[in-house]
N, C-alpha and C positions, 0 to 999 in steps of 0.2 A: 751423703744425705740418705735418707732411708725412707722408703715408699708408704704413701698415705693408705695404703689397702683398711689398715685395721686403726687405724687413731681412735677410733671410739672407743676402742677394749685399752683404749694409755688412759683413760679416763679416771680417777680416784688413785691413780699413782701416784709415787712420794716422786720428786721433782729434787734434784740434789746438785750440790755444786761439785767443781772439780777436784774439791778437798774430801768428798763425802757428805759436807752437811746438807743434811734437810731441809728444803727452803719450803717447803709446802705440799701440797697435794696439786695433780695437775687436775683443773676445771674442763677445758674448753683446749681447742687447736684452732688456729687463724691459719689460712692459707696461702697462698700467693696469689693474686687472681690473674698474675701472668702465667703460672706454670699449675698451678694446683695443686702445688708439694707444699707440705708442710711447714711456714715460716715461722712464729712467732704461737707461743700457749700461754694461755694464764692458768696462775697457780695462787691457790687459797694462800693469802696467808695473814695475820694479824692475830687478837689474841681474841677469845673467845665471848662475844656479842660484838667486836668489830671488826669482823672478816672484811677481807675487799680482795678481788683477783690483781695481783700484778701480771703484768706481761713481762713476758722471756723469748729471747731468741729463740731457735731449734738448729742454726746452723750449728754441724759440729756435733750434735745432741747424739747423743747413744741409746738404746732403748733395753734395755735389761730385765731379768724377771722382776717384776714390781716393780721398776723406777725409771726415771727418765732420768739421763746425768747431762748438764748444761757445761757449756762453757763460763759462765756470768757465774761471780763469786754472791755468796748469799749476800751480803749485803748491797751489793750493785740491785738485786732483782727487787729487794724489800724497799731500796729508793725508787724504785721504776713507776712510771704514769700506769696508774690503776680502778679499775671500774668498780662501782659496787658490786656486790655477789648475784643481783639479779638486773645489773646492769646491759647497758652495751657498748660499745666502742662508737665513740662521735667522729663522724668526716675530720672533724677539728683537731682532734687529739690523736690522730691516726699518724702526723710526721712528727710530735713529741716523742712517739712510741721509739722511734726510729734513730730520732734525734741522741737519745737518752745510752741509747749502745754503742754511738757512733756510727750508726749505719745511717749509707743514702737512701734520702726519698726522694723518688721521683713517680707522681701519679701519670695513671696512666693514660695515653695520646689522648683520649677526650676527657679527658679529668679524673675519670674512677677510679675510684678509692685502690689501696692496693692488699688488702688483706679482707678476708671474707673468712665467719665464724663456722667451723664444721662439727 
């Protein structure tokens, strides 16, 4: 995994799957709110007056000049639970996100949520 110093400067990057293709632009970085490393980005993506951000892992994620390269193949991330472009992420829809990858959710010991937008 690679350290949260600079995720603001991953901002307006192409966001790519393991094959190369271009899944979108990276929006936003979710955090862990256990560790505060980098879990899960959303990425623009739809077609042009219906953007919406999907969310995408980061585990695994590589960080290169101008891109971010994911493990989730483009089409896994374009089906993923997604927010509108000036949206935000609901307590509710926070273990879909999770669900959708195969990854466990478990909130945390007093319930908080587990991902926080940075």
């Amino acid at each position: 995994m690679f350290e949260a110093d600079n995720i603001r400067d991953w901002r307006g990057r192409d966001v790519i799957d393991p094959d190369g293709g271009k899944i979108g632009q990276l929006e936003a970085i979710y955090v862990s709110t256990a560790d505060d490393l980098p879990a899960f980005a959303t990425v623009r993506v739809g077609i042009i007056g219906r953007h919406r951000l999907a969310f995408v892992p980061l585990q695994d994620a590589t960080v290169g000049p101008g891109y971010v390269r994911v493990r989730s193949s483009k089409r896994l991330v374009k089906d993923a639970p997604s927010i509108e472009t000036d949206g935000e992420l609901e307590a509710t829809t926070e273990p879909a996100v999770f669900e959708h990858y195969g990854l466990a959710y478990t909130p945390g010991a007093s319930g908080e949520r587990r991902l926080a937008r940075r």
